[in-house]
N, C-alpha and C positions, 0 to 999 in steps of 0.2 A: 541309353534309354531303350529299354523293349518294346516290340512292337506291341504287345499288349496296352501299355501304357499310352501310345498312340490312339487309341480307340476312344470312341464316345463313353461318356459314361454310361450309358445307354447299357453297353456290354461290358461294362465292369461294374456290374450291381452292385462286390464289397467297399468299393469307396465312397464315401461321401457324398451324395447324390445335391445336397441342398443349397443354397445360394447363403449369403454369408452372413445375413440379413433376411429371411423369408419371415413372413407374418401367417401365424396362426400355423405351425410347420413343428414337426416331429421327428427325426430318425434317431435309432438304437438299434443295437448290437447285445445279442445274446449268446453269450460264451459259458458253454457248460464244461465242468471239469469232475473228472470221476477220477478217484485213486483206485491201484490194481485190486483191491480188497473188495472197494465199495462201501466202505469205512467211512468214504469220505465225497462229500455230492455236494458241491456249489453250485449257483448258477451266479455272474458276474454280465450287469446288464448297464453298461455305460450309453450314455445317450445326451440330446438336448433339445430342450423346448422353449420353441420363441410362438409367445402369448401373451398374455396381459401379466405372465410373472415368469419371464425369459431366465433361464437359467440351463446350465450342465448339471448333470447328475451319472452317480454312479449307484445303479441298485443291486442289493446283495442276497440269495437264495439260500438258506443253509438247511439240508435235507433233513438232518436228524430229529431235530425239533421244531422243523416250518419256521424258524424266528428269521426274517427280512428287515433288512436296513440300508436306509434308504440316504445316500452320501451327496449332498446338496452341494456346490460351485458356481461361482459367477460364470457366466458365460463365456466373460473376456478368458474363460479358464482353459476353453475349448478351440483346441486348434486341428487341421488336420492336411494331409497333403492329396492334392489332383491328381499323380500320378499313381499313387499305389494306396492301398487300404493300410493306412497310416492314422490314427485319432489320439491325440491326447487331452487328458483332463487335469489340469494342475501338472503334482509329478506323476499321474497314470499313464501307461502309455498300451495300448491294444492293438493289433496288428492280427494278419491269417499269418504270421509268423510267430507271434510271442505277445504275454501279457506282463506286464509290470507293475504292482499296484506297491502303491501307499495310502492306504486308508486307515482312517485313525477316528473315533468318534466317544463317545462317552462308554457305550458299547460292546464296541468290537474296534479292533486294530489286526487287520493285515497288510504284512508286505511280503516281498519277493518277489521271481520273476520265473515263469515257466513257460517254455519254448514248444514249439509242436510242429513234428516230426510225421513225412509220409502222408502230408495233407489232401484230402482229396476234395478240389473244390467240385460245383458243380458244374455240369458241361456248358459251355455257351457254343448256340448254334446262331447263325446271318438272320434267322426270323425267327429264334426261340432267344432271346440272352436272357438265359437264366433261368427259374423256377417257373416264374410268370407265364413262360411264351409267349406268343403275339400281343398278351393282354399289356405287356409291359411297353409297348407303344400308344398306346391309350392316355392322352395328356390331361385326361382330368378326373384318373382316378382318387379313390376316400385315402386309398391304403394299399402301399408296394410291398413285397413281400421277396427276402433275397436269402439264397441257400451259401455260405462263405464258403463254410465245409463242413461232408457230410461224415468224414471219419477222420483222426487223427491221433497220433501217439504224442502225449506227452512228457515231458520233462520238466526237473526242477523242482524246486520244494517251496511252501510259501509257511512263513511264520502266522499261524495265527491263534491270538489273545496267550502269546506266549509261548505257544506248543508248535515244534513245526514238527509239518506234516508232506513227507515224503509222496506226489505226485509223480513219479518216473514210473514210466510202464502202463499209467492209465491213459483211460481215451477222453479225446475231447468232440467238441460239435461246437458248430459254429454259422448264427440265421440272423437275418436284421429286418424290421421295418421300420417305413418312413411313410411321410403323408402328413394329410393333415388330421385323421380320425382314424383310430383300430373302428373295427364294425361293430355294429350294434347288438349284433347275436354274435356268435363263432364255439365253434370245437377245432382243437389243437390236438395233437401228441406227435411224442419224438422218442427213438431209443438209439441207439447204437449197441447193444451191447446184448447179442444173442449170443444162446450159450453154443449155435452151430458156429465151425470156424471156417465163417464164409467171407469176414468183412462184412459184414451186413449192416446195414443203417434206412430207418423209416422215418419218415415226416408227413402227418397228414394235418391241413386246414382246410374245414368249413364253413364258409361265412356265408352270411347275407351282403349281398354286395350293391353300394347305391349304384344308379345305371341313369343315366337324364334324371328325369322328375320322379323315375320309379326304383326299384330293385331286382336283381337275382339271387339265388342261390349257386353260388361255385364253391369251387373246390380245389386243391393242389395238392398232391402226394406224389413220393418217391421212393421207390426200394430199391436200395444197392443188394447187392447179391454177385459177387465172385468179378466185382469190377463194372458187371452191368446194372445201368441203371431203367428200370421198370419206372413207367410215368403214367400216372392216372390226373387227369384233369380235366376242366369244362371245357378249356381250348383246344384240348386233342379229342374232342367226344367222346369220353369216357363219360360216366355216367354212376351216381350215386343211387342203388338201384333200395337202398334199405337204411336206415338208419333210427335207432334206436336209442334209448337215456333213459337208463332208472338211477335211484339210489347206489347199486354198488356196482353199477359201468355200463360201457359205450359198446356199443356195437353197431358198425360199419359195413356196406357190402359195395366194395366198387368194380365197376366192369366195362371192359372197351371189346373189340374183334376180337382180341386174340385173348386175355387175359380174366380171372376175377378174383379179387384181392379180398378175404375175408377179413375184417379185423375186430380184437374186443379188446377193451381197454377198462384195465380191474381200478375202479376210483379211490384215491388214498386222501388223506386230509393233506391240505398244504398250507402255505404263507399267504399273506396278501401283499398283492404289489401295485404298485400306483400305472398307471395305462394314459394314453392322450386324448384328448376330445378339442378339437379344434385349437389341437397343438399342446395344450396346458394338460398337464399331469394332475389331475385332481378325481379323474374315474379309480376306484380300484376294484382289483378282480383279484381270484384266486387262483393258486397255481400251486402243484402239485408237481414234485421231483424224482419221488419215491414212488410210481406207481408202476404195475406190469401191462404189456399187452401183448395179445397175442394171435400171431399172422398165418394165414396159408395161402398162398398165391396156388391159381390153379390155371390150365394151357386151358381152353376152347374144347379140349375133350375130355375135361377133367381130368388129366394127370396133375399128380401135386408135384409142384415143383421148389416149394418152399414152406416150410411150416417150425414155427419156433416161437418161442416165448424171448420179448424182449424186460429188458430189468433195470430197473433206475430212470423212469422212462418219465417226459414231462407232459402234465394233462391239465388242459385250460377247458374250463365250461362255461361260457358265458352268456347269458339269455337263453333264448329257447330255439334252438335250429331243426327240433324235430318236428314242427310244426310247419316247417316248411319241406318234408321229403314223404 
């Protein structure tokens, strides 16, 4: 056994954080899958919810035409292991190693199995494990939020509604939450896939976060960039210094000491997907797969030190967060 494995869960945010049996309780796993082409954009979101209609689920994203489908299990269906980020659903099996699905519905039918190569999870530090930072010692937060992996090569091909479709050579990404409620407002996006060849990968979330009897506004983002990873959050004092929502996109301005991170995110129409509200899946929200955004991080003296358009990129609007910045 490694010594990773050893550790609290605490600092092994991709496994399984929930007890086996929690009431009113949530977590899921969001695995994005992009072919070399771009041809071809899934998003594959296994999870389970213990509510007053306890059940596993495997939800399904398909870019081209937004159509979502949404793969219902009993719960006895969901197993997973404490020592590594291992989850099965029926015969699915998802892993920061490899996914295997068999899914089959009136629908849609995918199977296969494709592996992922050159994973780069995100860093855990003694007082940051994970995306969260300190905030992920907090034992009575709404809503955890955990980065599996921010880049990775895939392999393998998956059959699906007949057709298979060759995945070797594309990228993957890999993020989960748990809790008992997603929040009530939030702005999301995510890309890996800028056309500089830096490695590059971005994650930004902005919620409304409950706090005691009341709330804040936080925030989480990340940019990889040539192995380094750049962090903008509420628990590192950076600070959301603008923020903006029309009709056709997002724009972002975040900044610490040293750094400030522009971003726009160009809005595309997407699927609807079901979300938890006191555990039970019955909120849904829309989410977009197919959308661009586009980044220039700048030093303190204004030198640019990154600027690129990311592509295929995922964008959640939910409520009203502009109203709060």
């Amino acid at each position: 056994m490694g010594f990773s494995m050893l550790l609290p869960r605490i600092f092994r945010p991709p496994v399984y954080q929930g007890r086996s049996d929690p009431e009113n309780y949530f977590e899921g796993w969001y695995f994005k899958l992009v072919d070399p082409l771009g041809a071809h954009i899934w998003s594959i979101i296994p999870g389970i919810s213990f509510s007053e209609d306890t059940h596993s689920f495997i939800q399904v994203i398909q870019a081209k035409n937004g159509n979502t489908h949404y793969h219902r299990f009993p719960a006895s269906s969901f197993s997973y292991s404490r020592k590594e980020f291992l989850v099965r659903i029926g015969p699915n099996e998802f892993s920061d190693r490899k996914i295997h699905l068999a899914l089959k519905n009136g629908e849609m039918e995918i199977s296969g199995e494709l592996s992922f190569e050159k994973v780069r999870p995100f860093p855990v530090k003694p007082l940051a494990p994970g995306i969260m930072g300190w905030y992920a010692f907090v034992p009575f937060m709404e809503c955890y939020h955990g980065v599996v992996s921010m880049q990775h090569d895939l392999a393998g091909s998956l059959q699906i509604n007949g057709s298979m479709v060759d995945f070797g050579g594309g990228k993957g990404y890999v993020e989960k939450d748990w809790g008992r409620s997603m929040p009530s407002d939030w702005i999301w996006m995510q890309s890996n896939h800028f056309g500089s060849d830096r490695g590059a990968s971005f994650m930004l979330s902005v919620a409304r976060i409950p706090w005691l009897k009341s709330y804040f506004p936080g925030f989480l983002a990340f940019l990889l960039i040539n192995g380094r990873v750049y962090r903008f959050a509420t628990y590192n004092r950076s600070k959301v210094t603008s923020l903006e929502v029309s009709d056709r996109e997002v724009r972002v301005v975040l900044e610490n000491r040293r750094y400030r991170l522009e971003v726009k995110a160009l809005r595309m129409d997407g699927g609807v997907l079901k979300a938890p509200r006191h555990g039970s899946m019955k909120r849904e929200i829309k989410e977009s797969i197919i959308s661009t955004l586009h980044l220039e991080l700048k030093d303190r003296h204004g030198n640019v030190l990154f600027s690129d358009a990311g592509r295929f990129a995922g964008l959640e609007i939910v409520g009203d967060m502009q109203q709060y910045y």
